[in-house]
C-alpha positions in Angstrom: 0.0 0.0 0.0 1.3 3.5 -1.3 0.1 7.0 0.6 0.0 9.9 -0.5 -1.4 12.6 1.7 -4.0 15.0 0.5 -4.5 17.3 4.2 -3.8 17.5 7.3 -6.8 15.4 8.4 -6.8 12.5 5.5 -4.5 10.9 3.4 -5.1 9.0 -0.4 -3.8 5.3 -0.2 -3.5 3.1 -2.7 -3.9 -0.5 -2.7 -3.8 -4.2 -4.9 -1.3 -3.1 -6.7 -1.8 0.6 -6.9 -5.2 -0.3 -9.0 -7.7 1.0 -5.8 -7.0 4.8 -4.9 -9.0 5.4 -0.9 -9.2 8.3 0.7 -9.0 7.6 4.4 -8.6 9.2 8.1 -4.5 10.1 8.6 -5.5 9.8 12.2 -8.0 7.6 14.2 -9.7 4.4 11.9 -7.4 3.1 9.2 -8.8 0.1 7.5 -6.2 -3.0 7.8 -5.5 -6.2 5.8 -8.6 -7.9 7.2 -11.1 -5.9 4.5 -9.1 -7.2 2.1 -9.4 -10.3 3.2 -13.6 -9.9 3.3 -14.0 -8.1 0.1 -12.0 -11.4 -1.7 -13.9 -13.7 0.6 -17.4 -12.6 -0.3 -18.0 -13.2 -3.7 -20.2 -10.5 -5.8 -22.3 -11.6 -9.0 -23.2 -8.8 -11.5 -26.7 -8.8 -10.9 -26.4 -8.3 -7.0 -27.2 -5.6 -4.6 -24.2 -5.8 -2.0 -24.9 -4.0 0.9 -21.7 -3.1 3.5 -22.5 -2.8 7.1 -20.5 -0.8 9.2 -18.3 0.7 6.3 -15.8 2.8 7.8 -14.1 4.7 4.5 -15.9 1.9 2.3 -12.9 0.2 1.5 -14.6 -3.2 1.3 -17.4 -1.6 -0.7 -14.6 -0.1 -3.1 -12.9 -3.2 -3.8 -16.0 -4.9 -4.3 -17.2 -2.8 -6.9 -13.9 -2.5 -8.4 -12.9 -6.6 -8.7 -16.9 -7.7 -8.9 -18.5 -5.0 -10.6 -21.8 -5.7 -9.1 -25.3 -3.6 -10.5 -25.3 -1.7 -6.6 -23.4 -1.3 -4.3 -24.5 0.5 -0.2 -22.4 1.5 2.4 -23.9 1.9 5.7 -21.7 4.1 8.1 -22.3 5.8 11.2 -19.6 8.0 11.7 -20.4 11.5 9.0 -16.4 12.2 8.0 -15.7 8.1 7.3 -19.2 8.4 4.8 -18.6 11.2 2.8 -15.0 10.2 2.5 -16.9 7.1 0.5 -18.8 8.7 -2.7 -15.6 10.8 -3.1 -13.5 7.3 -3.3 -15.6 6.0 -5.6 -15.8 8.9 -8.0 -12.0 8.9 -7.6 -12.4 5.4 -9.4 -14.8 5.7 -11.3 -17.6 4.2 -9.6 -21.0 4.6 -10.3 -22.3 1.8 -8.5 -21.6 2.5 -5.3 -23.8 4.7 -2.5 -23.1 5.7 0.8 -25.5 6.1 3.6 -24.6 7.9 6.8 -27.1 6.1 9.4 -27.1 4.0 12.0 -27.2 0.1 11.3 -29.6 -0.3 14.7 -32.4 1.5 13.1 -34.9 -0.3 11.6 -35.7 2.1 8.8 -32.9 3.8 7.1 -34.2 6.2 4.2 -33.1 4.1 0.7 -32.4 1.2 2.2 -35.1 -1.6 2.1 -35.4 -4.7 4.2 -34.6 -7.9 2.1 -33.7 -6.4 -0.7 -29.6 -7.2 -1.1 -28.8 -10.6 -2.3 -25.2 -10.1 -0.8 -24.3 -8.3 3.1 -20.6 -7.8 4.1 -19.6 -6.4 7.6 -16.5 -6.0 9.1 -17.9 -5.8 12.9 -15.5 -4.6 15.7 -13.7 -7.4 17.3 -13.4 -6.1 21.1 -17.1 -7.3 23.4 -18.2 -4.3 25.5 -15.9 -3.4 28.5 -13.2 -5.9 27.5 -9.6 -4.3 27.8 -8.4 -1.4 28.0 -10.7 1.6 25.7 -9.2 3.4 23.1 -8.3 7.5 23.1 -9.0 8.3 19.9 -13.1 8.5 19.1 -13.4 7.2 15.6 -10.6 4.0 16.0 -12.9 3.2 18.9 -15.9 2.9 17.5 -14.4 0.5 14.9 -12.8 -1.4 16.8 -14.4 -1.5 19.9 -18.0 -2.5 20.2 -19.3 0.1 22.5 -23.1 0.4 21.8 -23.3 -1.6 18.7 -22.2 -5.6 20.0 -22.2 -8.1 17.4 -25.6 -9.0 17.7 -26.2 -5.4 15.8 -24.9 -6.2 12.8 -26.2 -10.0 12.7 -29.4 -8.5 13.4 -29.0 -5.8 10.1 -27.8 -8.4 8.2 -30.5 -10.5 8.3 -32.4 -7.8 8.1 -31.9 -6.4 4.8 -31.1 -9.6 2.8 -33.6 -11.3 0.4 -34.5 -14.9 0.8 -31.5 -17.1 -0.1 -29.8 -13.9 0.4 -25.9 -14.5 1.5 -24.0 -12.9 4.4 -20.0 -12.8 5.0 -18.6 -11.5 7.7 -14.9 -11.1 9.1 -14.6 -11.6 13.1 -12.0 -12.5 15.4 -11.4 -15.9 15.5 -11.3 -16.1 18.9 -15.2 -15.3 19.1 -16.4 -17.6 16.1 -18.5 -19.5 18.2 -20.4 -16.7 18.9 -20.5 -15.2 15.7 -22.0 -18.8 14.6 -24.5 -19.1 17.1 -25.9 -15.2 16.6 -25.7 -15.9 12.7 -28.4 -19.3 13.5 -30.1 -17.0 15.9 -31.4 -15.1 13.5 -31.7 -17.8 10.4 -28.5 -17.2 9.0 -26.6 -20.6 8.4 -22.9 -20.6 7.9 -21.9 -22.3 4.2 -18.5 -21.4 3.8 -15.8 -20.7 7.0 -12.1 -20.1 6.5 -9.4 -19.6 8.9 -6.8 -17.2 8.7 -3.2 -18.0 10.6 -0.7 -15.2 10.6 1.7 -18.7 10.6 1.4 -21.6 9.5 2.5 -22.7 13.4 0.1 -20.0 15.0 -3.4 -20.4 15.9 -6.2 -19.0 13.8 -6.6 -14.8 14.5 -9.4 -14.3 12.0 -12.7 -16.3 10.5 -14.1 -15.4 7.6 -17.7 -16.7 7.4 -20.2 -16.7 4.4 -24.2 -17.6 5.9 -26.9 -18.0 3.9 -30.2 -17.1 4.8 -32.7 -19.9 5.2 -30.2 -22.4 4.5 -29.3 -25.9 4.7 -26.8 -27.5 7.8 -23.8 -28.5 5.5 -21.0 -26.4 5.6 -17.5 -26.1 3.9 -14.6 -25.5 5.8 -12.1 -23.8 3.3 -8.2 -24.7 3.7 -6.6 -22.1 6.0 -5.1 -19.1 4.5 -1.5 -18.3 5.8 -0.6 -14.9 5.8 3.7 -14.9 6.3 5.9 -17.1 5.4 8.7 -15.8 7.7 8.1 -12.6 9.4 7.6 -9.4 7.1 7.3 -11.8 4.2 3.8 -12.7 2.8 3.1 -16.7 1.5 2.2 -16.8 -2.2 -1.6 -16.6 -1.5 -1.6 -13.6 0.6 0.9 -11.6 -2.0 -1.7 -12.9 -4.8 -5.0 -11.5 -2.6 -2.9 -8.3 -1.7 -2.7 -7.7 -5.7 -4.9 -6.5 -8.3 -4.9 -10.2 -10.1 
């Protein structure tokens, strides 16, 4: 990832290969490898409606609409600067299809967005459970990362709301809480399909789970072979450096 900064308050990164331009915060929430991961987890038809929950500066909506080219593409986010910083993204790439939507994910009407009405729903929700470890200083990092009044439940909930029968839903989550990502997801209908793991090392446990539910639908799932992120430290395997890229 290159940077180039553009003020004091936000810089213009580029990413898979220098093929993604995104504006994002210098300071506070900076999206990390892990939306990469989603956005090549969840896979996008040309016909969908692909609606991001929790978008921060829409990166996974970006590189959805760049690699997939889906017909729509909505980014819900909470925080005002992080939304606008998305249409302005997307024009920088030339994207028509994709909308942002400054809201919050917990209401259960949102002006131009209609329940069960996306055949795809992505979300990034933040890893940390309410009043776990220590809180973080800056405002908009910790309302990424940290659940604070929107838990987990939230986004499963939102999810499930606004996707159509047979609808699909991927989300990445700390793998240390994929039991309870699982059992919210069948709470509410949502049956996991696909699950992969992702080991920083090959001799380390799993850090993150990406998950793919559908709604509605059958027991059987696929456990997809572990991704390894780093060969030796500061070096990425094969399959990381080829998800990292534009190919």
């Amino acid at each position: 990832m290159t940077s180039n900064s553009s003020s004091s308050n936000e810089s213009r990164d580029t990413i898979l290969d220098g093929s993604i331009t995104l504006i994002q915060p210098t300071h506070g929430y900076r999206f990390s490898i892990e939306a990469i991961l989603l956005a090549r987890f969840a896979h996008a038809n040309a016909r969908d409606r692909v609606l991001e929950l929790g978008a921060g500066c829409g990166v996974v909506s970006i590189i959805m609409a760049t690699l997939h080219r889906p017909r729509e593409v909505v980014a819900i986010e909470i925080q005002p600067a992080l939304a606008a910083m998305i249409p302005r993204s997307a024009a920088i790439n030339q994207l028509k299809s994709v909308n942002a939507v400054n809201a919050d994910l917990r209401h259960k009407k949102i002006p131009g967005v209609e329940p069960a009405s996306f055949d795809l729903i992505v979300a990034n929700p933040p890893y940390r459970a309410t009043a776990s470890g220590r809180e973080n200083p800056e405002h908009g990092r910790r309302v990424a990362r940290g659940e604070g009044e929107t838990v987990l439940m939230d986004f499963v909930a939102a999810a499930r709301r606004y996707a159509r029968s047979g609808g699909r839903v991927a989300f990445v989550f700390t793998a240390r809480r994929s039991g309870e990502l699982i059992s919210a997801m069948r709470s509410k209908q949502l049956e996991p399909k696909r699950i992969r793991f992702v080991h920083p090392r090959i001799t380390t446990p799993a850090s993150v789970m990406l998950v793919e539910a559908r709604v509605g639908g059958g027991i059987e799932v696929a456990i997809e072979p572990p991704l390894i992120l780093y060969e030796r430290p500061g070096i990425y395997t094969a399959e990381a450096r080829a998800l990292l890229s534009s190919s």
